[in-house]
C-alpha positions in Angstrom: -51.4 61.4 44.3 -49.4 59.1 42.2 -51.0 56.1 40.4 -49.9 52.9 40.8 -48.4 50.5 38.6 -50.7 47.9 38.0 -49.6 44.0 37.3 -52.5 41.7 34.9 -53.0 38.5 37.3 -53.5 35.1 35.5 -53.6 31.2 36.9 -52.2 28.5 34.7 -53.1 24.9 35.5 -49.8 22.0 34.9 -51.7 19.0 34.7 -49.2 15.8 34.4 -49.6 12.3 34.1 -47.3 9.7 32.7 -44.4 12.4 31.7 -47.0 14.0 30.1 -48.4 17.2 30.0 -52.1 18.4 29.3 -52.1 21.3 26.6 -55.4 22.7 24.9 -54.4 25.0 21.1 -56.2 28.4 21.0 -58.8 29.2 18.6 -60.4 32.4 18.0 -59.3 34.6 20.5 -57.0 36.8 19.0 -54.1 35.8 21.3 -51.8 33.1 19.8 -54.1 31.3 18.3 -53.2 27.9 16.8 -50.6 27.8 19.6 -50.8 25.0 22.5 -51.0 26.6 26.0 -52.2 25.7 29.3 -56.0 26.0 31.2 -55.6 29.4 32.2 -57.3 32.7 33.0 -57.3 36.3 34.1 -57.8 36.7 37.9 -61.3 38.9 38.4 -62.5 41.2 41.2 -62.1 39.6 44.9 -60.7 36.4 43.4 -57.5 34.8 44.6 -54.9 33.2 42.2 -56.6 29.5 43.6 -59.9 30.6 43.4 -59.3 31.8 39.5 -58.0 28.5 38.6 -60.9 26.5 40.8 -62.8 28.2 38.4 -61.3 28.1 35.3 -60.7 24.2 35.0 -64.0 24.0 35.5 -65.5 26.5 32.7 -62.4 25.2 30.4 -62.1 21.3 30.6 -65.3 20.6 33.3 -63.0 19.1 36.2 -63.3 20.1 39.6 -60.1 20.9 41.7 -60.5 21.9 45.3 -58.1 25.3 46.2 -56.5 23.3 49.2 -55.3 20.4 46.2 -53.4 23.8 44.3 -49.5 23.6 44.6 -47.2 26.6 43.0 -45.0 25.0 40.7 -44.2 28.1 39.2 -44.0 32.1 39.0 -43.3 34.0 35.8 -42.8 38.0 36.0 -44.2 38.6 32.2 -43.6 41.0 30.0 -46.0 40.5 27.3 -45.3 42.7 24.4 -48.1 41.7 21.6 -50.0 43.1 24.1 -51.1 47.2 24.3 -49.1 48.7 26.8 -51.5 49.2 29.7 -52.1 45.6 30.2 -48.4 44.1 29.2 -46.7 43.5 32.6 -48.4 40.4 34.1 -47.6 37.9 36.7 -48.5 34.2 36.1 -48.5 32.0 39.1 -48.4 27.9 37.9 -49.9 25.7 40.2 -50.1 21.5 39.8 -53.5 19.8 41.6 -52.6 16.8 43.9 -55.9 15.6 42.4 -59.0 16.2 40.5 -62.0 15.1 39.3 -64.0 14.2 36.7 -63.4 13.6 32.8 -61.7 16.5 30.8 -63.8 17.8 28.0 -63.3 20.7 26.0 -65.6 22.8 27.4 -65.3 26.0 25.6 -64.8 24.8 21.4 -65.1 28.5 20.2 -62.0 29.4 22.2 -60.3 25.8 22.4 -60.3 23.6 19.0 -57.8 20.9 20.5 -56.8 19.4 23.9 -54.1 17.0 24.2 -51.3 15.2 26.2 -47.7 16.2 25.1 -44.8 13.8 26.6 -42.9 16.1 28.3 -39.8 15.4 26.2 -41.5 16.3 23.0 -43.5 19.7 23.3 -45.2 20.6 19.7 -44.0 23.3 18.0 -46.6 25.2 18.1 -46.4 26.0 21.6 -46.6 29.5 23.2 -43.1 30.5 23.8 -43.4 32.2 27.5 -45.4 28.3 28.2 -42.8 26.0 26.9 -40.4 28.5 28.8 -42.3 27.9 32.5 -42.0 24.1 31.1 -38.8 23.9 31.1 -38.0 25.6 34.1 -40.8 23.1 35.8 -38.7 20.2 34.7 -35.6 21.5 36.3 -37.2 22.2 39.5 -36.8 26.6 39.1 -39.7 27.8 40.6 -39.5 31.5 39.2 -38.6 33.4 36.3 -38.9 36.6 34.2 -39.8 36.9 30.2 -39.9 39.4 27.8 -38.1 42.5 29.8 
């Protein structure tokens, strides 16, 4: 029987307010750190692409987002090579909430040393590249694309 090829899932949440974008920098996880990115995470067992992200804004920056509030902004097919091979192909699916609540705080300091609003015009430097790629796209209304193949 041949084994299939398997993709890594992941959820990334575009939060925007004013022309601005919320980004948090990465600390101490061994991916990218000191680089701005986006409230994310890794899709688990018998969990949708919604329900990941449900959970993950909460854990991350303590707001709640209900899954019917989730729309897909974006879809990256992801090639990401600084990781081993067995886990590089992933598909990221963006999604903006229509609303949320409660106050953002940085929930998780050992993973997360900085959260902050970016204008949308003037991403920092220090940005992942495959994020301020999705950006971009956002802001001219492409709703899919491919990196790193």
């Amino acid at each position: 029987m041949k084994i299939r090829h398997k993709l890594v899932p992941s959820s990334y949440l575009i939060i925007l307010e004013n022309n601005k974008i919320l980004l948090s920098r990465r600390f101490n996880t061994g991916f990218q750190d000191g680089k701005y990115g986006l409230v994310a995470g890794h899709g688990e067992e018998n969990e949708s692409f919604k329900m990941t992200l449900v959970r993950e804004a909460k854990e991350e920056i303590n707001i709640d987002i209900d899954a019917e509030d989730l729309e897909v902004v974006h879809v990256l097919s992801r090639n990401e090579k600084l990781n081993p091979q067995e886990i590089r192909e992933r598909i990221d699916i963006f999604f903006k909430p229509a609303k949320w609540r409660g106050e953002i705080k940085n929930m998780e300091p050992e993973k997360c040393d900085a959260i902050a609003w970016f204008p949308l015009s003037d991403l920092p430097e220090n940005i992942i590249p495959y994020i301020k790629f999705v950006i971009e796209n956002i802001k001219k209304n492409i709703n899919y694309s491919e990196f790193g193949f």
